[in-house]
N, C-alpha and C positions, 0 to 999 in steps of 0.2 A: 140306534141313532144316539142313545142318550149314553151308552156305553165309549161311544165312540170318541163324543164332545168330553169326556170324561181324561179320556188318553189324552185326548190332542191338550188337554188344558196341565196335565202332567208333567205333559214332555216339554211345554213349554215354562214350567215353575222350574224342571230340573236343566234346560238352558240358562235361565236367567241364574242360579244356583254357579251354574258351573261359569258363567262370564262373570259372577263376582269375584270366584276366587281366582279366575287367570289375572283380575284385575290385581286383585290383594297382591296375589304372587310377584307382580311386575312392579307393582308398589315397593313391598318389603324389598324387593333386590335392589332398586334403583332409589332410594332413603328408608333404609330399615335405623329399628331403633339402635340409641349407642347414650353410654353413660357419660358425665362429664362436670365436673366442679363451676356451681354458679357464681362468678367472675366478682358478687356484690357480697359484701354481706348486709343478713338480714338484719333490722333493729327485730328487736324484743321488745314485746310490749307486756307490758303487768294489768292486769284483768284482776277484779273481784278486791280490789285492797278495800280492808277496812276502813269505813269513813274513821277521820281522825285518826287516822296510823301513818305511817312517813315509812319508807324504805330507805335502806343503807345499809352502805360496804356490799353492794349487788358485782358480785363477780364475775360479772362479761352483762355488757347491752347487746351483743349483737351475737348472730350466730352464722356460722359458712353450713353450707347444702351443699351435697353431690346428688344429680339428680338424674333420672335416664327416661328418654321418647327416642321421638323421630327427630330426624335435624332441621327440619322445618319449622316445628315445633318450638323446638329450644332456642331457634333464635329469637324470636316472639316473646320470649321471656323478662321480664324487668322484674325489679323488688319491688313493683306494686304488686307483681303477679304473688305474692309470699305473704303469708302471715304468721309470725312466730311468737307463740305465748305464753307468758307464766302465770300459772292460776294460784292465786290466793285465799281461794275461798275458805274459810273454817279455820284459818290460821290467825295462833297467837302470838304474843308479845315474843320475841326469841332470834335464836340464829335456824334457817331452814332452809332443805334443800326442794328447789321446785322444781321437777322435770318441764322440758322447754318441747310444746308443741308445734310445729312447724305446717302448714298447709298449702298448697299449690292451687290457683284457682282452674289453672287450665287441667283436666281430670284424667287426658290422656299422659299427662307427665309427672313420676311418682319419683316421687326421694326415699334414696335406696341409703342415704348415710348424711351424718351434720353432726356437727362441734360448734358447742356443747352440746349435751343431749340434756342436759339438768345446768341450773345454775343455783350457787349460794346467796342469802342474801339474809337482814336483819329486819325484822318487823318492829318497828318501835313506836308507841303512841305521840301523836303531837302535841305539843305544850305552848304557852305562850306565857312569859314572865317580864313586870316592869322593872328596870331596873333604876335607881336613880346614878348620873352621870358626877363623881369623883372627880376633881382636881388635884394635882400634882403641881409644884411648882417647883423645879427642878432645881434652879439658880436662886434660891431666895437668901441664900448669906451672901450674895455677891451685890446687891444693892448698891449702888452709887451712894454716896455719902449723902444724907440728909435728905433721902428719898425714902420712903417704904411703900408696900402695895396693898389694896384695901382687899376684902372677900371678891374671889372670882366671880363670876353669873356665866351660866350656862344655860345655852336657849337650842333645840330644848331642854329642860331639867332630866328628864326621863328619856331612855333607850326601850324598843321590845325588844327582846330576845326568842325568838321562834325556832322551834327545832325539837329532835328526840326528846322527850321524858329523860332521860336519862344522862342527855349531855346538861340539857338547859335546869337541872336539877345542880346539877355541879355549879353554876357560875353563882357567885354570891354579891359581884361588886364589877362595876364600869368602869373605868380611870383614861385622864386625856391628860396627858403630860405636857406640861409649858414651859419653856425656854425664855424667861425676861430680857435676857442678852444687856444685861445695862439699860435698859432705857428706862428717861426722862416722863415718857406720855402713855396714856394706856395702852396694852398689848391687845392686840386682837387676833386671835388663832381659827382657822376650819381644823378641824382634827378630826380622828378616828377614835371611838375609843375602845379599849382592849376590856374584851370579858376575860374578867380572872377568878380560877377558885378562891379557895377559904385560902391556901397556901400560897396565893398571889401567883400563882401559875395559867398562861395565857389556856383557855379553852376551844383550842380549837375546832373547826368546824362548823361555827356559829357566825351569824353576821348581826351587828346590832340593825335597826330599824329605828329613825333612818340612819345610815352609814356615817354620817358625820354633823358633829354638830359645831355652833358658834361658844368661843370662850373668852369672856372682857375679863382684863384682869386690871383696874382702875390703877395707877401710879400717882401718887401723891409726893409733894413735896412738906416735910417734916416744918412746925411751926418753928421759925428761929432760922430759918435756913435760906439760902438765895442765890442762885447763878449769877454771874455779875461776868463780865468780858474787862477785859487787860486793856489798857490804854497806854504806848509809851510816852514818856516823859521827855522829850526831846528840848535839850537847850543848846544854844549857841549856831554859828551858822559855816559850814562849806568855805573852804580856801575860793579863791576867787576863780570862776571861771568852773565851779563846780556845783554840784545840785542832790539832793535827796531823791534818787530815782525808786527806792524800793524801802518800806520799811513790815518788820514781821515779827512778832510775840510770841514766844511759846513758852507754856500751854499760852493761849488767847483767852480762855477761860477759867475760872476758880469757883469752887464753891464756898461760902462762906456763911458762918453765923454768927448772932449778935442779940443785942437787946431789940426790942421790938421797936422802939423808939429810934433805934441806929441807924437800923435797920429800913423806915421811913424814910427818914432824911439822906440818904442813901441817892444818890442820881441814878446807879446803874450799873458805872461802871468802878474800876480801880486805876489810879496813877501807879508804875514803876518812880522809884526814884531817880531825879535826873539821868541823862546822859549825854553828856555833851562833845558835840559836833566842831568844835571851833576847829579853825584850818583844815579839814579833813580832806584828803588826796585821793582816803582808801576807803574799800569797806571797813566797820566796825562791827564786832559783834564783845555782846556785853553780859554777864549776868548781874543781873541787878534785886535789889529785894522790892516789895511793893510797899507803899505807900500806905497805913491803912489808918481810917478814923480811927476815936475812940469810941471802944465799944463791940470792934467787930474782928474775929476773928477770922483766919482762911484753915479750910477744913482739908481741901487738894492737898496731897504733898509736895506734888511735883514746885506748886506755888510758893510751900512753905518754904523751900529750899533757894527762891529765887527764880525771877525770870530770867528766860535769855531775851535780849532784843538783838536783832541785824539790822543793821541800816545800809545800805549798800550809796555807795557815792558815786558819781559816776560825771563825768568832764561834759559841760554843757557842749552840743554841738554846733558851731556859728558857720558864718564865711569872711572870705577877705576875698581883696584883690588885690594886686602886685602889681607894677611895670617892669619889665625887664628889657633889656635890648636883646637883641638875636645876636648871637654867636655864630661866627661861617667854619666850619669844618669841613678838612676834604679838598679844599680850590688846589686843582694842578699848579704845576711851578710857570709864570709866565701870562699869570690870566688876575687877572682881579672883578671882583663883584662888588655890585650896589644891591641896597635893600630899599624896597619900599613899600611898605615905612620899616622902618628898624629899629622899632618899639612896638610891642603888644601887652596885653592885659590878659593877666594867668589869673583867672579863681579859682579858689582854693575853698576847700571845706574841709570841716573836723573839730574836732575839740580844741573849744577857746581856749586853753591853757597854751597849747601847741601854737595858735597862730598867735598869741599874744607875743613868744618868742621867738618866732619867726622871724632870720637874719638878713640881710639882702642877700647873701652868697649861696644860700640853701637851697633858690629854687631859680635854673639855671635856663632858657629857651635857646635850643639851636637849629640850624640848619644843615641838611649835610646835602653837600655839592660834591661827593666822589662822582667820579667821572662824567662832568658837565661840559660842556663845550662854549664855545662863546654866543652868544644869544640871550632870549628873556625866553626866561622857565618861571611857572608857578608852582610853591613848594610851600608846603604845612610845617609848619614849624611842632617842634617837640620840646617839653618839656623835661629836664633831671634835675638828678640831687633833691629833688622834693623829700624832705622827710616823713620819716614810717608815721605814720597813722594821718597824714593827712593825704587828699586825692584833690586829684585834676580836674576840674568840674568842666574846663572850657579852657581857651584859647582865643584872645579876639584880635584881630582876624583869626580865622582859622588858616588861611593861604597866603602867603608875599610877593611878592615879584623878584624876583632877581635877575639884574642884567651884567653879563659876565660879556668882558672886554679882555684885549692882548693888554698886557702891565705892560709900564714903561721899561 
């Protein structure tokens, strides 16, 4: 009996036996394994570095896998499923080469190939160094006359410098370069400033901390000295019927210095020596010298040489009004016309010069009666011969009557 239970418990472990591998068999035929390059690459990750040691010039972050399963499998796959590593440990200051470990979480699926298999890289200790921040002032012989500029201030005074041992060893000096460009009032700059060696060569590779800082650079005006504005000196007055539309100085402003005292009693600004206007039709334009107390000299050049002044003139713009009678142009042969009225009032605008001389023959109103018939027609009269630069504002009436009859 017990022989028996014995078999039959056999013959059923070598059933189960033989239905796993028909399974397997029908498995492997219908998704048998197959190799095949994974589509991502890996990061790399650096393990074991040195407290206070820094990596650099690391020759590849990342690594490509060729790997082989099943194809079910492999689709399943992501770059979380991957971990690729460079071990550091026991390593010194230097350039080394570190083989790159790669692992697959899922355990039925083995990497059979990857690039790289090793990577280069520099182990360098970290450093921290203060530097103080250097001004430049690029333009400083181009100073505007009787201006100079006081000590820069830099906020903050001090840059870190963090990085290699080796790089941050080389830089000796900060510098932020300023451009005054001319001006009058203090400069205020954001800048960057450049780490440079002993030999004024930029270091790179390095970022100061923080990235940029503030630079005043105070501009002051020299004792004795003074901006002042140009005033012209206009005498005499415009032909009739004319007006001072525009007047303009150049330079408008001069530098100048003096006794201190002169310099006081000073209002502000400076006269040109006259220029006079009388009769004037046109523009003028003038160079003239300036006016100047005693005491005080102009430091500009352009000034020392003379201003220019323009005055521009220009024809006051009025109005008039006219009567004229209407003129009949046009009546066929056989017919005669009446107007009524046969008088209107032409205004006129433009430069009072123009209507001042305004002739009775220059500005002419008619009518034209081409092909009219006998009857009353209402008809707009027009205006000719008006001369150039003056216009037509109106016509009053604007419409006539005209009653056209057989002539005697």
């Amino acid at each position: 009996m017990r022989g028996s239970l014995i078999e039959n418990i056999g013959l059923a472990v070598l059933a189960l036996i033989l239905a796993l591998l028909v399974w397997m068999g029908a498995t492997f035929q219908e998704n048998p394994p197959k190799a095949q390059l994974f589509p991502e690459p890996i990061p790399i990750e650096i393990i074991n570095r040195p407290r206070g040691w820094i990596v650099r010039n690391q020759s590849a972050t990342a690594v490509r896998v060729e790997v082989r399963g099943r194809q079910d499998r492999l689709n399943l796959l992501t770059t979380s499923s991957f971990r690729a590593t460079a071990d550091l440990a026991g390593l010194e200051a230097g350039l080394h080469q570190i083989p790159v470990e790669v692992e697959c979480s899922d355990r039925s699926v083995s990497i059979i190939a990857q690039n790289p298999s090793a990577i280069s890289l520099t182990l360098d200790q970290e450093e921290t160094k203060e530097i103080p921040v250097q001004v430049n002032i690029m333009d400083k012989d181009n100073m505007p006359i009787g201006y100079t500029y006081r000590t820069p201030t830099v906020q903050p005074s001090f840059v870190n410098v963090v990085g290699p041992k080796s790089l941050v060893d080389e830089v000796t000096q900060a510098t932020v370069s300023v451009w005054l460009q001319g001006s009058k009032s203090t400069v205020e700059r954001r800048l960057t400033p450049r780490l440079l060696n002993a030999e004024g060569r930029t270091v790179e590779g390095l970022t100061p901390d923080p990235s940029t800082v503030t630079v005043q650079v105070p501009i002051e005006q020299e004792l004795g000295f003074r901006d002042v504005t140009i005033r012209a000196n206009i005498t005499g007055v415009p032909a009739s019927g004319y007006w001072i539309s525009n007047l303009t100085v150049q330079p408008s402003t001069a530098t100048i210095f003096g006794t201190p005292a002169a310099l006081s009693n000073l209002e502000g600004f400076l006269e040109t020596a006259p220029v006079d206007v009388s009769g004037a039709k046109a523009n003028l334009v003038k160079t003239v010298p300036l006016n100047l107390p005693a005491g005080i000299s102009v430091l500009s050049q352009d000034a020392q040489k003379g201003v220019q002044v323009t005055v521009e003139i220009s024809a006051i713009v009025g109005g008039q009004t006219v009567q004229r009678g209407i003129v009949k142009q046009g009546l066929s042969l056989g017919l005669k016309a009446s107007l009524s009225p046969a008088v209107v009032d032409v205004i006129l605008s433009g430069p009072l010069p123009l209507l001042q001389e305004l002739k009775p023959d220059e500005v002419q109103v008619i009518v034209e009666l081409f092909g009219l018939s006998v009857g009353n027609h209402q008809l707009k009269p027009q205006a000719i011969l008006v001369p150039e630069g003056l216009q037509v504002v109106k016509i009053v009436p604007d419409t006539v009557n005209v009653t056209i009859e057989l002539g005697p």
